[in-house]
N, CA, C and O atoms as a DFTB+ gen file, in Angstrom:
404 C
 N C O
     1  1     -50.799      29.803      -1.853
     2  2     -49.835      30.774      -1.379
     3  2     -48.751      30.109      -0.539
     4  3     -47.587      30.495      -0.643
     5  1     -49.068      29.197       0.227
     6  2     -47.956      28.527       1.414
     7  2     -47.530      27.497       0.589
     8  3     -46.821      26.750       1.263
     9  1     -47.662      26.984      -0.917
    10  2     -46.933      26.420      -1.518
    11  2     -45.525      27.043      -2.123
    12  3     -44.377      26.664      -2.356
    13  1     -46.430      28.377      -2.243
    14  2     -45.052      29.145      -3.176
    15  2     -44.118      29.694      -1.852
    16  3     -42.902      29.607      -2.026
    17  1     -44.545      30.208      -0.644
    18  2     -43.535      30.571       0.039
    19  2     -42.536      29.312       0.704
    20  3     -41.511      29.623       1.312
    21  1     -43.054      27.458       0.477
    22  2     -42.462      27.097       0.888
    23  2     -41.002      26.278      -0.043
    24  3     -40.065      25.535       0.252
    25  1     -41.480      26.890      -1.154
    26  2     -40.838      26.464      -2.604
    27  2     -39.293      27.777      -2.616
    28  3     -38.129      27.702      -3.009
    29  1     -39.937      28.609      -2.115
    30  2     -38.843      29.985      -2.042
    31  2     -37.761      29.519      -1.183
    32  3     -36.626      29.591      -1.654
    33  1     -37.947      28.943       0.273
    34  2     -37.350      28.796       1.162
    35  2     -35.968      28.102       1.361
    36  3     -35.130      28.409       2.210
    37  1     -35.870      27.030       0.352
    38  2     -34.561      26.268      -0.053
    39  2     -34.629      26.637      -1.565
    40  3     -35.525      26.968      -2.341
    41  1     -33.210      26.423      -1.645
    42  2     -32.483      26.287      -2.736
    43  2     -31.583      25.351      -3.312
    44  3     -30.993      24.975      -2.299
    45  1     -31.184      24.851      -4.063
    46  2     -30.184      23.344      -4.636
    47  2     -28.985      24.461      -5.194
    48  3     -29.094      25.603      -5.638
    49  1     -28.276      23.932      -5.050
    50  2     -26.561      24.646      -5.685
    51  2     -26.441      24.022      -6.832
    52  3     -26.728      22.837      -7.000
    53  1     -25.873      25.028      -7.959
    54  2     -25.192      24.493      -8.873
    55  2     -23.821      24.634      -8.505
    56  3     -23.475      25.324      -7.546
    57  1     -22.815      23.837      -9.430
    58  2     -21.397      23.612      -9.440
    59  2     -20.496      24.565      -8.741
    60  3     -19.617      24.430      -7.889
    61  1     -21.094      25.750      -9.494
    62  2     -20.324      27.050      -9.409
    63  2     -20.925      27.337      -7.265
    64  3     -20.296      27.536      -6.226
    65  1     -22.105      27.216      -7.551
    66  2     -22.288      27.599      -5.505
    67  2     -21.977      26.800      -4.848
    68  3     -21.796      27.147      -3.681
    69  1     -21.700      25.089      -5.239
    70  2     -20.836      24.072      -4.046
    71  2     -19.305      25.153      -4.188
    72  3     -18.715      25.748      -3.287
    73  1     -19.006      25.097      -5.645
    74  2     -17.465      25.568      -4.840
    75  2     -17.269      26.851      -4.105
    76  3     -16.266      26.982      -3.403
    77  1     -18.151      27.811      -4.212
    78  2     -17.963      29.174      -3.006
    79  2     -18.412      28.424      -2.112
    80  3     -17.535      28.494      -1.251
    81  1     -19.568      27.426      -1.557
    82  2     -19.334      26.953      -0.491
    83  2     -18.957      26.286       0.537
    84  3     -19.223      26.417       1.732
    85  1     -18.140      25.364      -0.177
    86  2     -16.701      24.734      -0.116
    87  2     -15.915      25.980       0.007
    88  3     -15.440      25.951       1.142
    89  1     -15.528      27.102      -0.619
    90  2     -14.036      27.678      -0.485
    91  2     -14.867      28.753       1.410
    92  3     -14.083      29.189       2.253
    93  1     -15.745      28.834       1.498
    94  2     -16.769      30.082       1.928
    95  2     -16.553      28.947       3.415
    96  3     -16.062      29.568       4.358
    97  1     -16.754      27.898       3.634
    98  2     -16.833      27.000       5.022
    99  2     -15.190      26.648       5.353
   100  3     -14.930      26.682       6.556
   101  1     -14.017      26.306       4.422
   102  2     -13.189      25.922       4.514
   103  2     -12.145      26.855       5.258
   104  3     -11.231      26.593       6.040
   105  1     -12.652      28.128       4.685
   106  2     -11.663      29.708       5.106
   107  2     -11.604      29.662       6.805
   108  3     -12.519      29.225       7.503
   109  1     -10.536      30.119       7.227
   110  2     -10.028      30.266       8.803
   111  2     -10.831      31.960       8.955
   112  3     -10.587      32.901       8.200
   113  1     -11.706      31.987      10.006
   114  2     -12.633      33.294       9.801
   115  2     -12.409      33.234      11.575
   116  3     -12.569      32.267      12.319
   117  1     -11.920      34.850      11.960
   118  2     -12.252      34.736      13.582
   119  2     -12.974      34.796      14.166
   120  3     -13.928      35.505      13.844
   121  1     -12.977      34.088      15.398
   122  2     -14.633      34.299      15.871
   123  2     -13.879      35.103      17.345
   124  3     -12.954      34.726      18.066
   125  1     -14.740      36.344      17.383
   126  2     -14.004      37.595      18.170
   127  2     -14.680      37.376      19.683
   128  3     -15.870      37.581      19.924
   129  1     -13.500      36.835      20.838
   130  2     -14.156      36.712      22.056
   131  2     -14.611      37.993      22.685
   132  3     -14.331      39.172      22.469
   133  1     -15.408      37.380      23.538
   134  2     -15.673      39.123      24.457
   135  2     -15.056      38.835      26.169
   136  3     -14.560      37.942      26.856
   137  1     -15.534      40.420      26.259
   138  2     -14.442      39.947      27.692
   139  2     -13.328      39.308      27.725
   140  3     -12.874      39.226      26.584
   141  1     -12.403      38.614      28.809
   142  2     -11.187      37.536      28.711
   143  2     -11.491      36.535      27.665
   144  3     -10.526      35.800      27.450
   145  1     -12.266      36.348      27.133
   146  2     -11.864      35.393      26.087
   147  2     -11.694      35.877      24.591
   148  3     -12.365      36.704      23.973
   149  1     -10.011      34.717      23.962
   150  2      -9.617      35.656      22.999
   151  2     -10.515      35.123      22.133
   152  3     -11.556      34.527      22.410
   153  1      -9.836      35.490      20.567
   154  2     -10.436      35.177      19.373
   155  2      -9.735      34.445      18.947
   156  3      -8.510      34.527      18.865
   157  1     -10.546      33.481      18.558
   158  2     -10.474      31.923      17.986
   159  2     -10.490      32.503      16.516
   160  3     -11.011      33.544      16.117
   161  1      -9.428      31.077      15.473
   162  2      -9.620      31.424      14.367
   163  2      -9.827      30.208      13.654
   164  3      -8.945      29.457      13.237
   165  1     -11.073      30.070      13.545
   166  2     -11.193      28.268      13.101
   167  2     -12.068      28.370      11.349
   168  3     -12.318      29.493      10.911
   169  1     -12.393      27.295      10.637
   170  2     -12.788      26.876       9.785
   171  2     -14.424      26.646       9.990
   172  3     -14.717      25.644      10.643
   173  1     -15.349      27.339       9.577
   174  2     -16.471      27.019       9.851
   175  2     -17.235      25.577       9.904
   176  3     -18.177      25.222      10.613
   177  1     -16.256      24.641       8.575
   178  2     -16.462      23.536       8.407
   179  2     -16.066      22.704       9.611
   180  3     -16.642      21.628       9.771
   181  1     -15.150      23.093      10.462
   182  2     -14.647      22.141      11.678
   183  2     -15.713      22.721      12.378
   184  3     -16.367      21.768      12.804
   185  1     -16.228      23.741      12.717
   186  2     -17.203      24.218      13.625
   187  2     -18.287      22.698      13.421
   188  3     -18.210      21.692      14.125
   189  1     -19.407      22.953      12.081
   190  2     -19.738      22.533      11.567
   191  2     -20.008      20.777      12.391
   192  3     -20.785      20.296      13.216
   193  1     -18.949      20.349      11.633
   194  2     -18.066      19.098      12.309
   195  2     -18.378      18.633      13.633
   196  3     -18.972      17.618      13.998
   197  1     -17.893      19.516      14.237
   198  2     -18.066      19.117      16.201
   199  2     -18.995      19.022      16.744
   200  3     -19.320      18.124      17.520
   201  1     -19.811      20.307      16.293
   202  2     -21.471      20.001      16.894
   203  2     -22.008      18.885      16.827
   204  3     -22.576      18.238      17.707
   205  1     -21.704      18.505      15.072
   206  2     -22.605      17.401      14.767
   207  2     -21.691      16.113      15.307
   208  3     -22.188      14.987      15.260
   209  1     -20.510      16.287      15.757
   210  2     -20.316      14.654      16.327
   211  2     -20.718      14.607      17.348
   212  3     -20.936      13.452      17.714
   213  1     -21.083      15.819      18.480
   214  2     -20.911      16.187      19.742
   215  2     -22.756      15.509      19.804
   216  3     -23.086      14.535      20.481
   217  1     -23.461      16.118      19.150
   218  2     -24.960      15.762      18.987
   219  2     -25.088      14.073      18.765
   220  3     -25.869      13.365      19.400
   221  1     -24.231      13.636      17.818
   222  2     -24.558      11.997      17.652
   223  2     -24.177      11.150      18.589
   224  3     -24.684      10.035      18.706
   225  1     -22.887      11.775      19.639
   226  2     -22.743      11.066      20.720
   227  2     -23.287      11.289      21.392
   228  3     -22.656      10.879      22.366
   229  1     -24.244      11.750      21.784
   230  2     -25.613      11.985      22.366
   231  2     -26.740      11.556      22.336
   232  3     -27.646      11.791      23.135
   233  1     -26.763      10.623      21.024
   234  2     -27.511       9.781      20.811
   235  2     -28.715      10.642      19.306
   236  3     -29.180       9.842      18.493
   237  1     -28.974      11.748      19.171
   238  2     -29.314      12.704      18.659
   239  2     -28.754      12.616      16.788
   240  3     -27.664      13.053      16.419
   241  1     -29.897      11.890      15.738
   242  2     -29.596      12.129      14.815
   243  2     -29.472      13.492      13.915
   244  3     -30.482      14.195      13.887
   245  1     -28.594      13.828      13.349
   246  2     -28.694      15.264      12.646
   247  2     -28.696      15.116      11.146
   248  3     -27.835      14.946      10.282
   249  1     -30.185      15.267      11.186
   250  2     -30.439      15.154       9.457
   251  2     -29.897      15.616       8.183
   252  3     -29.735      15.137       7.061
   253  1     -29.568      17.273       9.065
   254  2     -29.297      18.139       7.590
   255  2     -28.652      18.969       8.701
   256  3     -28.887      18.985       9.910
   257  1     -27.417      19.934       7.657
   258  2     -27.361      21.349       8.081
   259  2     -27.391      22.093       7.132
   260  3     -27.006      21.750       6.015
   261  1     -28.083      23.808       7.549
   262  2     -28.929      24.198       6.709
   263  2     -27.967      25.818       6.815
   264  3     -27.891      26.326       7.934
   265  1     -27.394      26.421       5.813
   266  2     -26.894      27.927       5.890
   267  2     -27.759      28.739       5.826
   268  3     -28.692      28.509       5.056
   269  1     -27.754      29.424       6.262
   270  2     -28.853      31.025       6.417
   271  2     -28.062      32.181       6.483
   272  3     -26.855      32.258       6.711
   273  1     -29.074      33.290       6.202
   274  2     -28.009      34.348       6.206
   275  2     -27.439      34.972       5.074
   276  3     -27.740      34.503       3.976
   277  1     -26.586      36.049       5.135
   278  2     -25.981      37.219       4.544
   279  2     -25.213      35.741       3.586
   280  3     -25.381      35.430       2.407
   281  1     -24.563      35.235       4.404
   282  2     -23.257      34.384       3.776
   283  2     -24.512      33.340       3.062
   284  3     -23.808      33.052       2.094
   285  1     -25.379      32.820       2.883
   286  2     -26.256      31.929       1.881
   287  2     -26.580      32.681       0.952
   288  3     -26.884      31.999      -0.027
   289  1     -26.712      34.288       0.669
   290  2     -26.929      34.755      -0.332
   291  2     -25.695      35.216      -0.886
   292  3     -25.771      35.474      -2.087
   293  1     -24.595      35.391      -0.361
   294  2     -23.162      35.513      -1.187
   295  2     -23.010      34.102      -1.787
   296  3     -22.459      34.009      -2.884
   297  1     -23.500      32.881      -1.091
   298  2     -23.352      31.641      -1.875
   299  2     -24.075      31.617      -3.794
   300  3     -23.666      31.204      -4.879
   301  1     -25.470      32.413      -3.213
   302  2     -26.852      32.062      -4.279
   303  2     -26.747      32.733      -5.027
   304  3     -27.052      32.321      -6.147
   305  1     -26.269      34.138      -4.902
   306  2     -26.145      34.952      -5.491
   307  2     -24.828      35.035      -6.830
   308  3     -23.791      34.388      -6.681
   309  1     -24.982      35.621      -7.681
   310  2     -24.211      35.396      -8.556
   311  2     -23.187      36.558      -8.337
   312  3     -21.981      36.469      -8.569
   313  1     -23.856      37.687      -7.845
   314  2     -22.425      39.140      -7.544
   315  2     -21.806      38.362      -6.402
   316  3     -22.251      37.372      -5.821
   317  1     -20.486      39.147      -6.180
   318  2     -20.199      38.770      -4.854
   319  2     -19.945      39.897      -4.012
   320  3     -19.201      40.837      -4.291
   321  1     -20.602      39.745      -2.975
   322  2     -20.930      40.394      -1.541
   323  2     -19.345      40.584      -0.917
   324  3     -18.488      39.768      -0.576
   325  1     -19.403      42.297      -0.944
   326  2     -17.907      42.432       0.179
   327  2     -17.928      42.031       1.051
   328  3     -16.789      41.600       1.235
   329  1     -18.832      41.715       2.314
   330  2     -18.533      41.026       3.298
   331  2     -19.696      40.197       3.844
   332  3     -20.694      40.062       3.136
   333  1     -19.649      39.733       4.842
   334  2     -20.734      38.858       5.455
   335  2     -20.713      39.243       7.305
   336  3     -19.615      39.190       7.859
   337  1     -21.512      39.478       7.844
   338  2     -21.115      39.357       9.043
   339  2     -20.876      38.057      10.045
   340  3     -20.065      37.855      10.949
   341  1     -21.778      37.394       9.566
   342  2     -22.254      36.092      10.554
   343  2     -22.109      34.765       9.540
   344  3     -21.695      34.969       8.399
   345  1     -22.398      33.619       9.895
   346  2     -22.300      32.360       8.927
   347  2     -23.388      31.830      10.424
   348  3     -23.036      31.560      11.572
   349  1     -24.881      31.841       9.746
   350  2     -25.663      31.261      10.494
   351  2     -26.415      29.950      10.111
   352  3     -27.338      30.015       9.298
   353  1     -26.190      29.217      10.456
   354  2     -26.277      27.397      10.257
   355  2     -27.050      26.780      11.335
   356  3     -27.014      26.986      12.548
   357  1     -27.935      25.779      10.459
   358  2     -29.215      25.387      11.351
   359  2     -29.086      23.941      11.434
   360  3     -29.091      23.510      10.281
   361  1     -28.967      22.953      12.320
   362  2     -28.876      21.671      12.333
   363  2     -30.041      20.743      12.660
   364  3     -30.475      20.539      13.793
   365  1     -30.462      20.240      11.600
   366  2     -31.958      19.384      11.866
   367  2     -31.805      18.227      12.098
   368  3     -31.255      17.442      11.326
   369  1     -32.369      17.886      13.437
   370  2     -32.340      16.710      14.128
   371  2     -33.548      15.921      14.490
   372  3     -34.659      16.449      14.539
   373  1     -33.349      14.690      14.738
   374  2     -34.283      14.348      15.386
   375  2     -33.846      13.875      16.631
   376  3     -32.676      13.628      16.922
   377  1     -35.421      13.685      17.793
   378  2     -34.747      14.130      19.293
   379  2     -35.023      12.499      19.202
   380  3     -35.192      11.913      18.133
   381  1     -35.041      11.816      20.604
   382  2     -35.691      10.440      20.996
   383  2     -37.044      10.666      20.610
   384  3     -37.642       9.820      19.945
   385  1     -37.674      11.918      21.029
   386  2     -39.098      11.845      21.065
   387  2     -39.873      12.312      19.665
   388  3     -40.999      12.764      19.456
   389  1     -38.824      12.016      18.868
   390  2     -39.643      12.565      17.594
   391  2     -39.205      10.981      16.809
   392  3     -38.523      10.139      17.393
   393  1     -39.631      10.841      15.698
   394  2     -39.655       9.657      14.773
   395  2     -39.362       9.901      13.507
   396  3     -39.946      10.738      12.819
   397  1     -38.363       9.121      13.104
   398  2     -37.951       9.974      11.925
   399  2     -38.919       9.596      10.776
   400  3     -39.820       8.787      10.997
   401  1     -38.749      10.189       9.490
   402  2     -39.997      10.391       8.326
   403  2     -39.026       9.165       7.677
   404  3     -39.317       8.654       6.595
């Protein structure tokens, strides 16, 4: 059973889902401040970007980043989804105290 749920869990892109996720990371999407702070309108892919340089100058390798979410199934999916709310992205690292595989 914990073979098949861990087989479900990722997915590989074909041609057609790199390029929605290429066009899907590249898009200027706002990110809506609260309170005094305004709304930023950046590229998820620069988001993306910063963390992970911000993490390596830190010393902090980042293995993978991983999409989740509404917006990974507008990727997987073959209909396309009117909207998405969130673009939630997971960055796998290793710390000092872990060893890499």
């Amino acid at each position: 059973m914990s073979e098949r749920k861990s087989s479900q869990r990722f997915h590989s892109l074909n041609t057609e889902q790199v390029e929605v996720l290429h066009q899907v990371l590249s898009e200027v999407v706002p990110i809506h401040g609260r309170g005094n702070f305004p709304t930023l309108e950046l590229r998820p892919r620069d988001i993306i970007i910063a963390v992970r340089a911000r993490l390596q100058r830190q010393g902090i390798t980042v293995r993978d980043v991983r999409l989740n979410g509404s917006t990974a199934s507008h990727i997987i999916l073959d209909r396309l989804l009117e909207s998405y709310m969130q673009q939630d992205t997971r960055h796998k690292m290793n710390t000092a105290e872990q060893k890499e595989e």
